[in-house]
N, C-alpha and C positions, 0 to 999 in steps of 0.2 A: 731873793737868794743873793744875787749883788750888792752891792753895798756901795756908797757914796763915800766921799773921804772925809764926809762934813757929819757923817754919822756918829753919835755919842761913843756907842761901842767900839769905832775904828778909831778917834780920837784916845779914850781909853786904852787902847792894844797901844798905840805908838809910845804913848806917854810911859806903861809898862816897860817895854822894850826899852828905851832909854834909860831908865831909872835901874834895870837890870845891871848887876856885876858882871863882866866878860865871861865869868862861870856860867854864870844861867841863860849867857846869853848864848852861848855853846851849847848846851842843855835844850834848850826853845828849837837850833838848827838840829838837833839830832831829832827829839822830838817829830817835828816838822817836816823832817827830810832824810833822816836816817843816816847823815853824817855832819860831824861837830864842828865844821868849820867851812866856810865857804872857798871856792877856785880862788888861787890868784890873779886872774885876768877875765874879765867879759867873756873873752871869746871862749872860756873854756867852761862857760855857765849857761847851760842847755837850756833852761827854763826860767818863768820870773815866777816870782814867788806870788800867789794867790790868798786875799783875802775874801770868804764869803760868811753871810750869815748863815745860821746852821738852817741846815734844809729840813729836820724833823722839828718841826715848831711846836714848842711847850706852852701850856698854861703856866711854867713857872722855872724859866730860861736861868734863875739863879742858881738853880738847884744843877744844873747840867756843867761838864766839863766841856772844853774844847775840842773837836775832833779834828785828825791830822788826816791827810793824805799823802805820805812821805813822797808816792810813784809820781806826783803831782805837785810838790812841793808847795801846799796847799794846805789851808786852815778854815774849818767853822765854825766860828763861833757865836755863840746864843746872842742873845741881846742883851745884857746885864745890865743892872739900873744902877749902878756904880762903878766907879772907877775901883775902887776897893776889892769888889766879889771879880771882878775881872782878872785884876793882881792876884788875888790871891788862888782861884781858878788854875791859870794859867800856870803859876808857880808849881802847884797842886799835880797839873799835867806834867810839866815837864819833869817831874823828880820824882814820880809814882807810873808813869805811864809809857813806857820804854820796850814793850813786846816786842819788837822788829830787833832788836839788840842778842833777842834770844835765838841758840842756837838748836833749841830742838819747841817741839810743838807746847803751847801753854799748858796744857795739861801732863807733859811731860814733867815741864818743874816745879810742879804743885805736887805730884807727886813722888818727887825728889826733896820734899819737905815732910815728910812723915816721919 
């Protein structure tokens, strides 16, 4: 479930995150945490941010999205066999994947689309 820092995948995520435009990279912290920008001082940053591998293990971790734990300020992510499905994954998440932003229950604004 942990993950080393020498890990493909976690190599992948940093490299992502850099190559990220300040957009997306605001986008990844809401995501991730349910607000688009970080404290301006340490002391006012409760928690560090968590990488793990995902905990429901696939026969085909490509196919899967990253999962956030905002209350945790925490990420799982698969093991992707490319830097590529990783980026592009992630991207995937942070622009499609935004329910914590919603102000009434999911199924409230799916049915506000009829």
């Amino acid at each position: 479930r942990f993950c080393s820092e020498n890990d493909p995948v976690i190599e992948f995520f940093w490299r992502a995150l850099k190559e990220f435009t300040p957009e997306e990279r605001s986008m990844y912290l809401r995501f991730v945490w349910g607000r688009s920008r970080l404290p301006l001082t340490s002391k006012d940053f409760p928690m560090k941010h968590q990488i793990e591998t995902l905990k429901k293990a696939s026969a085909e971790p490509d196919m899967m999205l990253p999962v956030a734990h905002t209350c945790f300020f925490s990420i799982e992510l698969p093991k992707y066999s490319t830097y590529e499905i990783l980026r592009d994954k992630l991207k995937y998440a942070i622009t499609h994947c935004q329910a914590i932003d919603t102000d009434g229950r999911a199924y409230d604004i799916w049915d506000d689309e009829e």
